[in-house]
MIMI-345642 format. One record per residue: residue in three letters; x, y, z of N, C-alpha, C in turn. Coordinates in steps of 0.05 Angstrom, whole numbers, plus 5000, padded with zeros to 4 digits. Each point is the difference from the previous one (the first is absolute). Last residue first. Layout:
N
ALAXYZXYZXYZ...
//
This chain:
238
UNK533583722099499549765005498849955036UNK502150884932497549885014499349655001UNK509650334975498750285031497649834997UNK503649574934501849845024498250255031UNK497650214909498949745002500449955033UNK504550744956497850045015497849745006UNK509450004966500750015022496850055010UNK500149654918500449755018499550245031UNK499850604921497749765006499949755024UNK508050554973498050165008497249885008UNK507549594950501050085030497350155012UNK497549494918501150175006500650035027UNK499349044941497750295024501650195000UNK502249124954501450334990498150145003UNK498449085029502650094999501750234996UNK490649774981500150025030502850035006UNK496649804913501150305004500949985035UNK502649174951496850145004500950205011UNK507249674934498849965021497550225009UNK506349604919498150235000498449975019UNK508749614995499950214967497250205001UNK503649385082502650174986498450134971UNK492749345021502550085023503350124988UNK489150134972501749794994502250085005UNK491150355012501149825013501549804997UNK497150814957499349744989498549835018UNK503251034975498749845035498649804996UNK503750714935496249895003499849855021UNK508750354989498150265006496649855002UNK508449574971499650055027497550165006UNK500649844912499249755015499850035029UNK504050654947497549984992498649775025UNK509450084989498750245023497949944988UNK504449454961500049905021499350215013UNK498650184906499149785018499949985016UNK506650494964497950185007496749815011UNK509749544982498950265031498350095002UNK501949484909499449855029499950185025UNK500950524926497749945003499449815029UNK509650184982498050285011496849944998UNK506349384964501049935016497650385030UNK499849934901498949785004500149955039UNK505450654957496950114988497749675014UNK509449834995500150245015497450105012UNK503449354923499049945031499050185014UNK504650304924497249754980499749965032UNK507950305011498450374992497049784999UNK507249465003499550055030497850204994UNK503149794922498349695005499650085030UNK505850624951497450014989498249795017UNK509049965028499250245007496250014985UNK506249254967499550045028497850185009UNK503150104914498349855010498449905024UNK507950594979497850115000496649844998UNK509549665055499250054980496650164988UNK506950165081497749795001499250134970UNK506850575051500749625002498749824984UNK502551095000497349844997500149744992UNK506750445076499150084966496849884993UNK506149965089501349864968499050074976UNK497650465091503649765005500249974970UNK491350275004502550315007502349825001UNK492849444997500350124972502450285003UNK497549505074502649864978499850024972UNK494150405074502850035008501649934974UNK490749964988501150265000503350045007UNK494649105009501550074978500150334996UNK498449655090501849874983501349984977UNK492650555062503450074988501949844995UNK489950015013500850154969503549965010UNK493949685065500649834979500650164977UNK500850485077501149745003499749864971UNK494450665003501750105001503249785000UNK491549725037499050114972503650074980UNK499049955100500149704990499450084965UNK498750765045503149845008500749824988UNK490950285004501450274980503249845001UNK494349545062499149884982501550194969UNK501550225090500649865004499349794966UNK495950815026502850064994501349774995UNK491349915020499950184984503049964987UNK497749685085499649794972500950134981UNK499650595076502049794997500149854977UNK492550615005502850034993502049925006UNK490649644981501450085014502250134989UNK492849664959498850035017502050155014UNK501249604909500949905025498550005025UNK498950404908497849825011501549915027UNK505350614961498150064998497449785023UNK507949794951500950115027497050115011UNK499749684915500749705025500550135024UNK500050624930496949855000499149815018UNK508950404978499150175017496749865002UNK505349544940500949875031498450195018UNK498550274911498549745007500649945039UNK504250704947497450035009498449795013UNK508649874963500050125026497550085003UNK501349644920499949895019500750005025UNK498650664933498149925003499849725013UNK505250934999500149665000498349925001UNK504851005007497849904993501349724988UNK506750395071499749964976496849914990UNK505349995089497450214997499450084972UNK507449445026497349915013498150155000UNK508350344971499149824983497449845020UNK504850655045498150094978499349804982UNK505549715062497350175012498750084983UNK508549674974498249744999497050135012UNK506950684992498649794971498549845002UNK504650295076498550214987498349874980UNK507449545032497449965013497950114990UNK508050194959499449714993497149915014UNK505050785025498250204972498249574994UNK507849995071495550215016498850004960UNK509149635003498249865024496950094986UNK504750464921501349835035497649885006UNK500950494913501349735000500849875025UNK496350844949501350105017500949575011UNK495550194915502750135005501950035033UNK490749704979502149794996502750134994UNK492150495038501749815025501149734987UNK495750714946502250085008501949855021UNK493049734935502050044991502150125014UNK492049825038501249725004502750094977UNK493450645014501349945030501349764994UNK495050164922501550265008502249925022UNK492949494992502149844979502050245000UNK491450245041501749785023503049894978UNK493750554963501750165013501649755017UNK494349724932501950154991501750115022UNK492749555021501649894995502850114996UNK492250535018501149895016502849794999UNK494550304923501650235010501649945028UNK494749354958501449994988501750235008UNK491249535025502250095020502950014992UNK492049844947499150135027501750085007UNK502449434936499850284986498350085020UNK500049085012502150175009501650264998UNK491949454974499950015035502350225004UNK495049814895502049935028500450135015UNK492849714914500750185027502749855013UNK499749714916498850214997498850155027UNK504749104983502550325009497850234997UNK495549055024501450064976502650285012UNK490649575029500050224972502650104992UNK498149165049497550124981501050224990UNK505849705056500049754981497950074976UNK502050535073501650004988499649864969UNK493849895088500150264978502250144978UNK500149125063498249944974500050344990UNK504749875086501749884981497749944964UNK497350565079502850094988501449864974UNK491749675053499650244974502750104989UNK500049465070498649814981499550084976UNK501850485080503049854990500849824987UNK491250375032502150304989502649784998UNK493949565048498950024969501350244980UNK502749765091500149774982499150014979UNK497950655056503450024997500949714980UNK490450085030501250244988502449984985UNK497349365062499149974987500850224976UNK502350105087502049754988498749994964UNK495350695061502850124983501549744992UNK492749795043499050084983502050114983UNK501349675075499449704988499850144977UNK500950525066502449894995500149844978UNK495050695056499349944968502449894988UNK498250335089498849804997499949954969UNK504450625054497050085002498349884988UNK509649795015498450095027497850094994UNK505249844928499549715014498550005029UNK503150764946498149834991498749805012UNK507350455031497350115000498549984993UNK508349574989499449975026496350125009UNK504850114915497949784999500149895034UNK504550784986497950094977498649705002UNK508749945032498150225025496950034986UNK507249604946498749815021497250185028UNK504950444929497949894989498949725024UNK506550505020499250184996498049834985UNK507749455014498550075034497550324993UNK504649514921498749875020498750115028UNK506150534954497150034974498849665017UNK508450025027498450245016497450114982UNK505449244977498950005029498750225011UNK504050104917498249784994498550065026UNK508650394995497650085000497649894991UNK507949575013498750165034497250114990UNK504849544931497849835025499350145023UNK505450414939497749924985497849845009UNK509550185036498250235005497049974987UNK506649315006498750045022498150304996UNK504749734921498149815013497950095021UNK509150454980496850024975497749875007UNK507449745055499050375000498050004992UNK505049264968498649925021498950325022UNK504750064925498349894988497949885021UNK509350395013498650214990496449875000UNK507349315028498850275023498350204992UNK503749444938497549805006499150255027UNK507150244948497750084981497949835025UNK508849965036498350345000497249954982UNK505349235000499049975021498550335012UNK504149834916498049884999498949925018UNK506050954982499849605000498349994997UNK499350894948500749875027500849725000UNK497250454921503250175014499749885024UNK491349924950502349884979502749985029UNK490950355022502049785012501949914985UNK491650725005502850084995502149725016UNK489049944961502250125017502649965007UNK493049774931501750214995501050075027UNK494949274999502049954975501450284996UNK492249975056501949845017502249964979UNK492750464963501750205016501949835009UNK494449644939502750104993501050175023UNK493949265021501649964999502750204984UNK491050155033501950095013502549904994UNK492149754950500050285007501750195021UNK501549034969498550184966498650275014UNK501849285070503250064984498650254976UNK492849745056502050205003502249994992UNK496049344970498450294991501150285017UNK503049065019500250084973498350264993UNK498749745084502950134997500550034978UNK492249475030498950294990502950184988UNK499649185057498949934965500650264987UNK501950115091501449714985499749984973UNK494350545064502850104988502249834982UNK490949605032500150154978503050254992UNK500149385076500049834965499150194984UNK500750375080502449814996500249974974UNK491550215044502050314995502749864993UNK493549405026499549934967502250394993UNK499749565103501849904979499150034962UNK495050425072502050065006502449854976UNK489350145016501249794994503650104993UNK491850225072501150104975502149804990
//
């Protein structure tokens, strides 16, 4: 699994999580503290967003552990690469006239409920709180990373790859809470123009894995991604 692209796509992708999480991280309650409390509050926020990242890793990792054991590993790379190929072109085609996110608009609503009250309450735990629920926010580039967690095969990788993902969103989530909205709207528009681009290149690199090129690190012969299951009954009637 390709472990280091859960990095870069949090990396790239953070401008778009700034534009869907960036107003909650802007409304929490740090006017009135130092600036060594706001970075404690903020590093909370964080961690809880990445915990739960990790743990939507290790539950979907379990889900492509079983995949991967009944042998349709190559076939879900393929799949998952072509669903994250679609995400970013079905927008483009038709536009605002279907959206994804009037599905899960009542849900939304309520989780934004829970987040008006743990900004009044302004401690330790409500700051973590936040950040937990905010990882469980509809995202369509959290779907993706769950796509990477997914194909992993494992649930170590799984989580390990939800982490690293997570990791690369919290450079600019942090220092948009420390300072505001730093990065001119130019800026910001020209990371959003990559983003979409920077998600096809992935949905590729699982495509490719999946056809079992034999081309080393991007799309090795399947013999490498035998199922645990297959090798161990290979290894019994040797």
């Amino acid at each position: 699994m390709f472990l280091w692209t859960a990095f870069i796509l949090g990396l790239f992708g953070s401008l778009h999580c700034a534009g869907m999480c960036g107003p909650i991280a802007l409304a929490l309650p740090l006017n009135r503290i130092s600036w060594v409390n706001r970075a404690g509050g903020l590093l909370l926020y964080n961690i809880g967003r990445i915990f739960t990242y990790v743990l939507l890793g290790a539950f979907f990792g379990l889900l492509g552990k079983g995949i991967h054991l009944a042998g349709f590993q190559l076939w879900a790379s393929v799949i998952i690469g072509s669903v994250m190929i679609a995400l970013v072109l079905f927008p483009m085609i038709f536009g605002s006239r279907i959206s994804f996110s009037k599905l899960f608009s009542g849900y939304t609503n309520r989780l934004f409920g829970s987040f008006q009250r743990l900004f009044k309450a302004g401690t330790s735990f409500s700051f973590l709180t936040i950040g937990l629920l905010n990882g469980i926010l509809p995202c369509g580039l959290v779907y993706v990373g769950i796509a990477g967690a997914v194909n992993s095969g494992d649930v170590k990788n799984a989580m390990i790859f939800m982490a690293l993902f997570g990791l690369g969103t919290f450079p600019i989530m942090f220092a948009i809470s420390m300072i505001g909205n730093f990065l001119s709207i130019s800026v910001r528009n020209m990371f959003s123009k990559i983003t979409p681009y920077v998600v096809i290149l992935l949905g590729i690199l699982f495509i490719l894995r999946g056809l079992s090129l034999g081309i080393p690190y991007v799309s090795p012969k399947a013999e490498a991604l035998t199922p645990v299951v297959e090798k161990a009954h290979k290894c019994c009637h040797k």
